[in-house]
C-alpha positions as CSV (number, residue, x, y, z in Angstrom):
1,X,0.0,0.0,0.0
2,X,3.0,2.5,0.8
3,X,4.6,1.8,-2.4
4,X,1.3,2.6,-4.3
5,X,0.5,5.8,-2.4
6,X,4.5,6.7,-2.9
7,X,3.9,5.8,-7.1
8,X,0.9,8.2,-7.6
9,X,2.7,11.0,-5.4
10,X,6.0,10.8,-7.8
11,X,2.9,10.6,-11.2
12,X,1.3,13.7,-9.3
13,X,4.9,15.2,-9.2
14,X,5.8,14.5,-12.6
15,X,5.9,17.7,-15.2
16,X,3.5,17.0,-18.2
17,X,5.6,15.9,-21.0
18,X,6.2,19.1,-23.8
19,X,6.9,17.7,-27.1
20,X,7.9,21.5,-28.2
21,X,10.6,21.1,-25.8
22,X,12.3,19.1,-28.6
23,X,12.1,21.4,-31.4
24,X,12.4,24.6,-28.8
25,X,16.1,25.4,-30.8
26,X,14.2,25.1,-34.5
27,X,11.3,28.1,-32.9
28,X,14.1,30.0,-31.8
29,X,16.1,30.1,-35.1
30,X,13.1,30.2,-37.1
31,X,11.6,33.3,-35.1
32,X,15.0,35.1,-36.2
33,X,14.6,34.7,-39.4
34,X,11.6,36.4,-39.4
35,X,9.4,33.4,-39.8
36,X,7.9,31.9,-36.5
37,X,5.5,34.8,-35.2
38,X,4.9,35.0,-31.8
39,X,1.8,33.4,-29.9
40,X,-0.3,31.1,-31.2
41,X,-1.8,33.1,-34.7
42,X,-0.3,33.8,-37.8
43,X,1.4,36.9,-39.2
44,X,0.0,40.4,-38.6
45,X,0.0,43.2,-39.2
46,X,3.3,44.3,-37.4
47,X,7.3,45.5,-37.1
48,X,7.8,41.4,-37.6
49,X,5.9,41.2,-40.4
50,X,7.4,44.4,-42.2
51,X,10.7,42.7,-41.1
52,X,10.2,39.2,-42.5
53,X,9.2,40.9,-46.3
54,X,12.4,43.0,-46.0
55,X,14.2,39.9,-45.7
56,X,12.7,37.7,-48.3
57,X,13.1,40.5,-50.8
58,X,16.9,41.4,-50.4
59,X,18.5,38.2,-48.7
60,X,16.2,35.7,-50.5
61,X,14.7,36.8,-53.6
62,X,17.4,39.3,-54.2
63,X,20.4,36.9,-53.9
64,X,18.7,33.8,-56.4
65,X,17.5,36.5,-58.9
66,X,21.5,37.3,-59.8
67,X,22.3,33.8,-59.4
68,X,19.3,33.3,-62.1
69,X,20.5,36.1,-64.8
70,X,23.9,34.2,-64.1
71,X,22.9,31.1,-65.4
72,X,21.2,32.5,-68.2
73,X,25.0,34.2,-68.9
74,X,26.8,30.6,-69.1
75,X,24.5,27.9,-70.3
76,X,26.9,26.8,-72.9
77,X,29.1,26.2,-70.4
78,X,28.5,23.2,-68.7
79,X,31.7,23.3,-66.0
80,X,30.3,26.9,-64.8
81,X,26.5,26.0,-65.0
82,X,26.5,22.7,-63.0
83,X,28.7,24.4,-60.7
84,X,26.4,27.3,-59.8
85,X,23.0,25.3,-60.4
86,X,23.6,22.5,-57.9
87,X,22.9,25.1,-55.1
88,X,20.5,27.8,-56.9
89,X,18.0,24.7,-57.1
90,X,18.5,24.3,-53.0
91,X,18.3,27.9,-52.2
92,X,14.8,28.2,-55.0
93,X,13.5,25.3,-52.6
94,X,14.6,27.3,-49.7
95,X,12.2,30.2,-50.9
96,X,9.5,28.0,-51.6
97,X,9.5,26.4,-47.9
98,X,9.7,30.1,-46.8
99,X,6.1,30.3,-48.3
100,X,4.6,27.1,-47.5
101,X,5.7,27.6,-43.7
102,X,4.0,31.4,-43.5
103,X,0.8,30.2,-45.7
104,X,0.7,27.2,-42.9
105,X,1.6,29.0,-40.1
106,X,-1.4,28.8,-38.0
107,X,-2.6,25.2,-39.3
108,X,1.5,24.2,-37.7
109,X,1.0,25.9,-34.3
110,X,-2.4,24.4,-33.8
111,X,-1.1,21.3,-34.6
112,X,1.5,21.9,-32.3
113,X,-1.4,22.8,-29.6
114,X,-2.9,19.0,-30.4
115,X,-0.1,17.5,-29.7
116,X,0.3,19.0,-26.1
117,X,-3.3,18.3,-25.7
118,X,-4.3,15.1,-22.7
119,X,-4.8,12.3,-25.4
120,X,-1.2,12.4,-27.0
121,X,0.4,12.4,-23.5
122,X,2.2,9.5,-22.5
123,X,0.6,8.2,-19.6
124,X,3.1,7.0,-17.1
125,X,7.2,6.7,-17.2
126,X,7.4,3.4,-19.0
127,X,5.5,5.4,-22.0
128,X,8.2,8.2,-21.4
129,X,11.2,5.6,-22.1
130,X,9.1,4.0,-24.9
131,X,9.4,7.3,-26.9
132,X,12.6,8.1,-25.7
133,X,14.3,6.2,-28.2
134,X,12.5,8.5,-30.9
135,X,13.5,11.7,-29.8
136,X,17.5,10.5,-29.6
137,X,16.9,8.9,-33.0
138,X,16.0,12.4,-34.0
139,X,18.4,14.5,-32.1
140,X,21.2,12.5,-33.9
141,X,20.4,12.6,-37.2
142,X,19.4,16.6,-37.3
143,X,22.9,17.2,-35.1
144,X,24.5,15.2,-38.2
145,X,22.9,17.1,-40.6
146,X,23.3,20.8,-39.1
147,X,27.5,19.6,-38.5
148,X,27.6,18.7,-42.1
149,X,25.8,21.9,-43.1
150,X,27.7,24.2,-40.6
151,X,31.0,23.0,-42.3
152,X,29.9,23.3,-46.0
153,X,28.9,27.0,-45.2
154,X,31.9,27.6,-43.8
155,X,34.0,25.7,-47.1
156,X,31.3,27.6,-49.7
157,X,31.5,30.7,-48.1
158,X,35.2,31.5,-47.3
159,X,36.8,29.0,-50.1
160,X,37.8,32.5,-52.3
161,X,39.9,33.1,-48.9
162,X,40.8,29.6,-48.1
163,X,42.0,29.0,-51.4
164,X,44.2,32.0,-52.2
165,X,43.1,32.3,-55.9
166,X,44.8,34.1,-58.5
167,X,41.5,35.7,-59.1
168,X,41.8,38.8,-56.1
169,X,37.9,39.5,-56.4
170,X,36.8,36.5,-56.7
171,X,32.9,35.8,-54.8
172,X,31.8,32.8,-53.0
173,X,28.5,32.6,-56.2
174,X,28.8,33.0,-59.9
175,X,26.3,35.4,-60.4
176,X,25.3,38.5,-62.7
177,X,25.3,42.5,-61.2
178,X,24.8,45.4,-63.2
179,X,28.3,47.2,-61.5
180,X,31.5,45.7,-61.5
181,X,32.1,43.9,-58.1
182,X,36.4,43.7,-59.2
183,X,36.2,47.1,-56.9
184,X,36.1,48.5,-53.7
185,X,33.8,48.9,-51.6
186,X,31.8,47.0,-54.2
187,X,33.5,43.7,-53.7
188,X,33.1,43.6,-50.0
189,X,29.5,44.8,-50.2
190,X,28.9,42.1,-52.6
191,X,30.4,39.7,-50.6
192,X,29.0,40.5,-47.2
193,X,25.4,40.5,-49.1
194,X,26.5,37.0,-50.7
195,X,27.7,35.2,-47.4
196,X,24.0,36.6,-45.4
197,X,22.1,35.4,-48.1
198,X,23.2,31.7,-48.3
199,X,23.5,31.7,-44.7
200,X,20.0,32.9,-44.1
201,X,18.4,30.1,-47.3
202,X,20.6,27.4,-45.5
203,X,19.1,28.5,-42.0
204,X,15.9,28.1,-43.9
205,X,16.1,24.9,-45.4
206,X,17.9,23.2,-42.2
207,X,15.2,24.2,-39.6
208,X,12.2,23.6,-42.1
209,X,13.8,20.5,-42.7
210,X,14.4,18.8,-39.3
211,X,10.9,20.4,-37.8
212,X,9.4,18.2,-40.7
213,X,11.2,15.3,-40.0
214,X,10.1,16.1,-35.8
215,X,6.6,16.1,-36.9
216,X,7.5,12.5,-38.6
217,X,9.1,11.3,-35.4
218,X,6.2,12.8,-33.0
219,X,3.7,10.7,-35.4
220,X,6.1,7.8,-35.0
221,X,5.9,8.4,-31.0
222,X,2.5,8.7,-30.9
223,X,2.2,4.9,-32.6
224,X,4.4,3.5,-29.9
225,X,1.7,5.0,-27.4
226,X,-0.9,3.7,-28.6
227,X,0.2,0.2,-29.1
228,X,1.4,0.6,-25.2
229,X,-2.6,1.6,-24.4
230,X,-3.8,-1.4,-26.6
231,X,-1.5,-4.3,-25.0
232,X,-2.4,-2.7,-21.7
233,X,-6.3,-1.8,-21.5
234,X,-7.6,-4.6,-20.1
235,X,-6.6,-6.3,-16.9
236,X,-8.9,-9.1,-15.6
237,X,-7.8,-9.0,-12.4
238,X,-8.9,-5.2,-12.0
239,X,-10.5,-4.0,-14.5
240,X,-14.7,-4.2,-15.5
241,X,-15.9,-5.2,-19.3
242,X,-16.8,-1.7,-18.8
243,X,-13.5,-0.5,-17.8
244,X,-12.1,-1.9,-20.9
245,X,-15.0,-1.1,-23.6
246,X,-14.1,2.5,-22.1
247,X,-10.4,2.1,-22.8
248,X,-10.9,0.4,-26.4
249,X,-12.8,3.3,-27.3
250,X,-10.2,5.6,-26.1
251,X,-7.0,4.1,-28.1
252,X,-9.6,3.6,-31.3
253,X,-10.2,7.8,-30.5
254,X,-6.6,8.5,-30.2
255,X,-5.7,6.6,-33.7
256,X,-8.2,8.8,-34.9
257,X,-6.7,12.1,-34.2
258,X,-3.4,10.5,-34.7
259,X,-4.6,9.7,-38.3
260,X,-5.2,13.3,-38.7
261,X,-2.5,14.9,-37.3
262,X,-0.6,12.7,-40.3
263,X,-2.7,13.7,-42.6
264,X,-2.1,17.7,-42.1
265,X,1.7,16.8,-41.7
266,X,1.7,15.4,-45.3
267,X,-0.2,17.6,-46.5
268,X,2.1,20.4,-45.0
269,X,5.1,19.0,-47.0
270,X,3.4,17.0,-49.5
271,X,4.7,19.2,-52.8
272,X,7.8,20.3,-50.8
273,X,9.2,16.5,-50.3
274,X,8.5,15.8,-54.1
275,X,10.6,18.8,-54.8
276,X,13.1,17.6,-52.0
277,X,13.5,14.5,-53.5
278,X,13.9,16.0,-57.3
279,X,16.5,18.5,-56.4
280,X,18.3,16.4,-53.7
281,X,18.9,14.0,-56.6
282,X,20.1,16.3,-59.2
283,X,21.9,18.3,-56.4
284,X,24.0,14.9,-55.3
285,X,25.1,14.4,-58.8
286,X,26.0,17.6,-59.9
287,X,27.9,17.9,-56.8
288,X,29.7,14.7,-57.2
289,X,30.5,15.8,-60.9
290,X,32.1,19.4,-59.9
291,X,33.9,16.6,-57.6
292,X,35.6,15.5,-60.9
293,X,36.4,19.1,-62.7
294,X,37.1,21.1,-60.3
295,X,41.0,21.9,-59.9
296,X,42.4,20.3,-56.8
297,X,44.0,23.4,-55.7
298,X,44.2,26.5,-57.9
299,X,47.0,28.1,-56.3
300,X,49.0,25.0,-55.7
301,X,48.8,26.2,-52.3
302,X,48.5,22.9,-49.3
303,X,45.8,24.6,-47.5
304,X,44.6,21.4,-46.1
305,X,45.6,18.4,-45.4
306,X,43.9,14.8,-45.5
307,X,45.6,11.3,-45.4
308,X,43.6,9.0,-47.6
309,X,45.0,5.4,-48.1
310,X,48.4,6.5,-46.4
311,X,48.5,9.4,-48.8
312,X,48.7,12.9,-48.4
313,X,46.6,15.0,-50.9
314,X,46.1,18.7,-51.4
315,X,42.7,19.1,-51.4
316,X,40.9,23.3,-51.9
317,X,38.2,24.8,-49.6
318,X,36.0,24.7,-52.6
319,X,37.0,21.1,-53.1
320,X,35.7,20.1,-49.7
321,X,32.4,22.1,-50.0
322,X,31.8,20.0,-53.0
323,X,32.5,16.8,-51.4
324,X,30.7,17.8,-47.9
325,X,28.1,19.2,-50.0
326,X,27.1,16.1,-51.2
327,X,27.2,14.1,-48.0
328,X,25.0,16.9,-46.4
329,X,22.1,16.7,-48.5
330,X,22.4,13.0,-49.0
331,X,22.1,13.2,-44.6
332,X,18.9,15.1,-45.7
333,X,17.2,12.4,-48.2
334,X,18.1,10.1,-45.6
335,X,16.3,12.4,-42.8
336,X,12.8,12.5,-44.6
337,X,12.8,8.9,-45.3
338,X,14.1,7.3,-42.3
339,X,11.2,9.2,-40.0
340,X,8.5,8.5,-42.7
341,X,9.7,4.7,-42.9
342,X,9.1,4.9,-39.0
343,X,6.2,5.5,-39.1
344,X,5.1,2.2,-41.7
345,X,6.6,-0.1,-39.2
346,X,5.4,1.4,-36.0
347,X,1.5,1.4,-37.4
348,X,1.9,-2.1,-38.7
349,X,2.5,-3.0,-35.5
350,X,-0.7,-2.5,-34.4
351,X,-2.4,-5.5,-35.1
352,X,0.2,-7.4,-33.4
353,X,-0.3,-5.2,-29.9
354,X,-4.2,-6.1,-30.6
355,X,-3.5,-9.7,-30.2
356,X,-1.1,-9.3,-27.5
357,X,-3.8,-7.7,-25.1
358,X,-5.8,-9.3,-22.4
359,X,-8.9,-9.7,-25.1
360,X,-9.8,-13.5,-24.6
361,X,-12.1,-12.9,-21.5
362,X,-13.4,-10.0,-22.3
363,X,-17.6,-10.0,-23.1
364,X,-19.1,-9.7,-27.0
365,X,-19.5,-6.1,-26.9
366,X,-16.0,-4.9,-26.2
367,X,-14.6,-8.0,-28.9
368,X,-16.8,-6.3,-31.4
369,X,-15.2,-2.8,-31.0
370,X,-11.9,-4.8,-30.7
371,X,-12.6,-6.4,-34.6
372,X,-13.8,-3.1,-36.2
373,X,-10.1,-1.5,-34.8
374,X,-8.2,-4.6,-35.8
375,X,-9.9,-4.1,-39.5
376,X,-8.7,-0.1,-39.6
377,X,-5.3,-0.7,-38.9
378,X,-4.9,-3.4,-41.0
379,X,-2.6,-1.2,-43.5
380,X,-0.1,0.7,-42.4
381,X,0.4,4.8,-42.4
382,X,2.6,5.4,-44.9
383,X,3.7,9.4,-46.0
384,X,3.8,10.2,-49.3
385,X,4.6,13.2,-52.2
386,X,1.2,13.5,-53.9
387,X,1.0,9.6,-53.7
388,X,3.7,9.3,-56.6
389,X,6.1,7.6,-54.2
390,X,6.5,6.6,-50.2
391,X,9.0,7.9,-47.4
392,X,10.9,5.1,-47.3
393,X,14.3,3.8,-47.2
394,X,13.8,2.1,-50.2
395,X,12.9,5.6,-51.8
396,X,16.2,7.0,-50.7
397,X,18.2,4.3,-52.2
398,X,16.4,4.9,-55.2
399,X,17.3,8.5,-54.9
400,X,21.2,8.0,-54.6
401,X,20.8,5.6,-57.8
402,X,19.3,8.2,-59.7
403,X,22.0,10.6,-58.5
404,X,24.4,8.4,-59.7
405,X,22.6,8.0,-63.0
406,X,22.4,12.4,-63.5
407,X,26.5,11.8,-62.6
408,X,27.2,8.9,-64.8
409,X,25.9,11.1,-67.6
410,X,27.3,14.6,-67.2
411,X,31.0,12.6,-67.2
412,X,30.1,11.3,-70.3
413,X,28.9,14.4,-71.9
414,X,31.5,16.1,-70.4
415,X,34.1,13.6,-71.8
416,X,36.9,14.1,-74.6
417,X,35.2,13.1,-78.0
């Protein structure tokens, strides 16, 4: 009896669980950059507002629109154009999550409301170490991707320095102004304007990104809760036939509003992952081809240093942007389809958590409610682009093939006759 009373005074104790505690960084970030509002609504009519345009005109818009005229400039050559389009593409998609995100805004935070509501709470501390394993899954792969992305900024945007170039004004982009950046203050201008705008577009995609793959990961949770609820709800030695009709009806409830939680979520990011998918394909290849063009070191200069099989090669900053380039947004394929492949298995395995409850003494009435649930979770959740094609781990490996098909190609049309 002591250890019962001393069980519900620790549950009393015990703060309600916040899932926005996870993504409490991704707000903070996103708020700076002028696209998380404060409170609960959308965008008003404010200073933050006024702010947000101002910066999706000059940073954003500003910054791809002489990228654009650029490629315009050099389209018969292919060296120059796959080595400026490879992140152009990224930085459009950047815009374009910009937009979805404000249009959506408050659709997300009411969704974010839901999920703090009573029914997607998990009920005691084994629940809490169920979903555990979630969250850390998470945490690791978006600190993987923003390490990668951190240190491909840093490659992109300082390589003209890193790499000592023979070219003095040389800028981080290729890209088209009508006055001649080869002056000062021109060139610095230029440049400052350069390095804010891809570090605001990556900022962009990296946050929209990994709060995407949190509202995967919370859907995933959310799964392992209620097949917790289903193997548990009955308990002969306690519990009524009314007890457990009551709890049935409850976990059938809480798939329900599970069901459309997902269904926003993909509809949230249903154009934007096939775009993802697209331009992280093309992106990976035409990465992996400036790999094979691009000269080793321009100056002839060792600026860094990396032992591979025993020997030491010279490698440029804008070398290594290339090459981390391509790992990063392969890391962020790979983010979008692991969470959305979580999500198939964890809702398949709700037929097997049916069986596994305490369901053979229970009366007709309750085994009837426990057949119609069986029957609607009989195929699993799966997230999709427009229904064209499944987040899956079979997706992404068919995404690096066709990356390596867009590669294999420009070698050979970039090959000596």
């Amino acid at each position: 009896m002591f250890k019962l009373c001393k069980y519900n005074f620790i549950m009393d104790k015990l703060e309600r669980f916040n899932w926005k505690r996870t993504i409490q960084v991704n707000i903070f970030l996103l708020r700076i950059l002028g696209l998380w509002p404060a409170g609960d609504g959308s965008y008003k009519c404010s200073p933050y507002t006024f702010y947000e345009m101002f910066v999706l005109l000059f940073f954003e818009i500003g910054h791809i629109s002489v990228q654009t005229v650029n490629i315009f400039l050099i389209l018969n050559n292919l060296q120059a154009l796959t080595g400026t389009i490879f992140v152009s593409l990224m930085e459009m998609l950047g815009v374009l999550k910009s937009y979805c995100l404000i249009k959506n805004m408050g659709k997300l935070k009411q969704l974010l409301i839901t999920l703090n509501s009573d029914l997607f709470q998990p009920k005691d501390l084994q629940q809490r170490n169920l979903i555990r394993p979630n969250l850390n899954a998470w945490t690791t792969v978006v600190s993987s991707f923003w390490f990668l992305t951190l240190i491909w900024l840093f490659f992109y945007n300082f390589s003209p320095i890193l790499d000592k170039t023979s070219k003095e004004y040389r800028l981080p982009f290729w890209a088209w102004y009508p006055y001649n950046t080869e002056t000062s203050p021109q060139y610095e201008l230029t440049y400052l304007h350069q390095f804010i705008g891809i570090t605001y577009l990556t900022m962009i995609n990296v946050n929209i990104d990994t709060l995407i793959a949190a509202l995967n990961m919370y859907i995933g949770a959310q799964f392992d809760i209620i097949c917790d609820n289903v193997r548990h709800f009955h308990n002969h030695e306690t519990d009524t036939s009314a007890d457990a009709n009551k709890k049935i009806k409850h976990c059938i409830h809480h798939h329900r509003e599970v069901l459309k939680f997902a269904e926003f979520t993909n509809n949230f990011y249903n154009w934007l992952i096939f775009l993802e998918f697209f331009v992280g394909g093309v992106s990976i290849g035409l990465a992996m081809f400036q790999l094979t063009v691009v000269s080793v070191d321009e100056s002839g200069s060792k600026s860094v240093l990396i032992i591979i099989f025993i020997k030491v090669v010279p490698f440029s900053g804008e070398f290594l942007s290339y090459l981390i380039y391509s790992n990063c947004i392969s890391v962020q394929v790979f983010m979008y389809c692991w969470f959305g492949n979580e999500i198939e298995v964890k809702s398949s395995n709700l037929p097997d958590a049916i069986f596994d409850s305490d369901w053979t003494s229970l009366p007709t009435e309750v085994k009837r409610n426990l057949i119609i649930f069986l029957i609607r979770v009989q195929r699993p959740l799966k997230m999709s682009a427009f229904g064209l094609f499944y987040l899956s781990l079979e997706t992404f490996v068919k995404i690096m093939r066709t990356a390596w098909s867009y590669f294999a190609l420009l070698r050979q049309v970039n090959s000596p006759k």
